[in-house]
Phi, psi and omega in degrees: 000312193280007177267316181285003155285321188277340185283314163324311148290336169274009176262324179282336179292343168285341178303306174275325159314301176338283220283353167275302197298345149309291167337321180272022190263157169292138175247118144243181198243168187212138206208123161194191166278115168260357177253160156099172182303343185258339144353003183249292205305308193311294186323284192319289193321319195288338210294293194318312191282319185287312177305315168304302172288348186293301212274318183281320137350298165299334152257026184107350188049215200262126174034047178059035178232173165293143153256174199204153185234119173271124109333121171221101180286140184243015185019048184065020213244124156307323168251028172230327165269014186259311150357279206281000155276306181270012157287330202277317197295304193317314202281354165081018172297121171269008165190150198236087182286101186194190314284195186263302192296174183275338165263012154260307218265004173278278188294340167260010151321322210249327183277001168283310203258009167284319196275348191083022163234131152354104156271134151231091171306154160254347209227351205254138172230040183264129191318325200310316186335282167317346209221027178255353207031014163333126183291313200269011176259172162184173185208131176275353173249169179274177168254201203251328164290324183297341172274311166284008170294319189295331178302302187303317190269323126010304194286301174320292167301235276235006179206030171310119188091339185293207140266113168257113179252195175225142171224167166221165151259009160094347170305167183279308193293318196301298196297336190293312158341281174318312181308280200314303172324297181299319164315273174336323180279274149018281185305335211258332189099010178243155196237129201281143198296299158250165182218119177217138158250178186224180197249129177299134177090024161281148168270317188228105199256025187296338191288325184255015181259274188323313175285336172295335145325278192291322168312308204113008228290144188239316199217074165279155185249135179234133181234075160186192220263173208277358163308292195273009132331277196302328199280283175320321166302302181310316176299308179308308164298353177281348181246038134091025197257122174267018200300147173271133181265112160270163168199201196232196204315309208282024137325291201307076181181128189287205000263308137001265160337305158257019158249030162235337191064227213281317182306358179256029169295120191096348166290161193212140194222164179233146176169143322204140173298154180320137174264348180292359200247350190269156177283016154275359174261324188326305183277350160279318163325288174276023159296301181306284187319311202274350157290355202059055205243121170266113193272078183288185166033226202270006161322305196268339177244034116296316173307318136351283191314325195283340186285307182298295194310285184357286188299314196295325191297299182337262173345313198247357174059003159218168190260028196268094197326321177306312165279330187300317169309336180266329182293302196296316191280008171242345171260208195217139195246173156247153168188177209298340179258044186081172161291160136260137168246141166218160229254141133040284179287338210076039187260167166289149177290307191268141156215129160260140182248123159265169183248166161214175199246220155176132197273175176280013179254012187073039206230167164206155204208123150328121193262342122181219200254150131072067169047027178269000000 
């Protein structure tokens, strides 16, 4: 009897050691559509986050303690991530890689920093994100005037004289895309033959196909995300139109591919040179790889993100969101995507943008820097 009272007590102090070192682990968040239409970037973003805290775990974690990770979906929903910033703020999280679109992470920007938690996009580039003079933001991505420079001088250099058109989907990230480009192209002497939006979740474009047609369009630029991309491509070649499709970042997903299949061979997109291709990615990459994981588009600058936070808590000895943020605008990071810095607003100090192609096997490759 008195060995099972003792085999009892080393089970409840084991019990209780157990729930205090939970009790000490740090929890952060990772916020992005893991629903919805936007569903392929949420996967990367959680892919990105989980491998990261995984890692950092493995190396000891943050000022000795663990981290731990929530997941939270806004499915791109301007008031369900505005939700989900004030759980995570309500749940006392200090810090949050998130969101992807640019019209969920503006507005839960603002219930962050109400709440005292740390923002790092990995993915949102509408300049506005930044330009709030907001204390908790920063971004790990480039913006939308920096894309749509690259884009424009792209357009220029290589569709000088053609006919061009602009689409939008009406979005805070599409049409600011679309704005900046059509700005740049403009600045540039070409004016473009049309500007038209569309609705995000629209299906059936034959109608803005069918005009795109009768202009002559040589070259459209599309500024929203890669469903209704993918959809407008697909519509064009069905009325036999060889028109070339451009966009921006939200390209960057084989999900892309398979909804044009062999026919989207030749869209062309802009977004950050590859990080799978830098040697701070190489052992996470195939790290990544031995998961069956392809880590594309915004996988590494979630992971990214988490890295800046990490090192900075290291640094500043706390999770105290303010200081850590005050700690991240004055160093210099290391991450998978090379260093980092960042400036004042929370924009990155450097950001170079490549255009890329995409082949008729679903694949995309960099056609080189800054639209050369």
């Amino acid at each position: 009897m008195k060995s099972l009272k003792l085999i009892g007590l080393a089970f409840g102090a084991s019990l209780a050691l157990s729930s205090a070192a939970f009790a000490q682990d740090v929890t952060v968040a990772v916020a992005g559509p893991m629903t919805g239409g936007e569903s392929a970037f949420g996967r990367q973003m959680k892919n990105g986050a989980e491998m990261a805290v995984a890692d950092i775990n493995a190396a000891g974690g943050v000022n000795g303690k663990k981290l731990a990770l929530n997941a939270e979906d806004d499915a791109c929903d301007p008031k369900q991530a505005r939700s989900v910033a004030e759980k995570i703020a309500g749940a006392k999280i200090p810090f949050v890689a998130g969101h992807f679109c640019s019209s969920s992470s503006i507005p839960a920007s603002e219930a962050y920093a109400d709440g005292n938690v740390l923002q790092i996009t990995p993915a949102s580039t509408n300049p506005l994100f930044t330009e709030r003079k907001l204390w908790n933001v920063a971004r790990v991505c480039g913006r939308d005037d920096q894309q749509g420079l690259i884009a424009a001088q792209y357009i220029a250099k290589n569709y000088k004289g053609k006919n061009i058109a602009i689409l939008n989907d009406k979005t805070t990230y599409g049409k600011g895309l679309a704005d900046e480009t059509k700005k740049a192209l403009n600045k540039a002497g070409i004016t473009e033959k049309m500007y038209e939006s569309y609705n995000k979740g629209d299906k059936d474009f034959n109608a803005i196909v069918s005009r795109l047609k009768k202009e002559n369009v040589e070259l459209v630029y599309v500024g929203g995300y890669h469903q209704e991309a993918g959809l407008i491509l697909r519509q064009m070649r069905d009325q036999g139109m060889k028109t070339v499709l451009m966009s921006g970042d939200a390209l960057a997903d084989k999900e892309y591919a398979s909804i044009t299949g062999p026919a989207g061979e030749g869209t062309l997109f802009t977004f950050g040179p590859d990080p799978r291709n830098k040697p701070t990615a190489k052992k996470i990459v195939e790290a990544f790889k031995a998961k069956g994981i392809d880590p594309e588009g915004y996988t590494l600058y979630t992971y990214a993100a988490l890295q800046v936070w990490t090192q900075a808590v290291k640094k500043a000895g706390t999770t105290d969101a303010k200081k850590v943020m005050e700690t991240i605008k004055a160093g210099k990071w290391d991450t998978v995507l090379g260093p980092i810095e960042i400036d004042a607003k929370g924009d990155l100090k450097q950001i170079d943008y490549v255009v890329y192609k995409w082949d008729a096997k679903g694949n995309y490759a960099e056609l080189g820097a800054k639209g050369s």
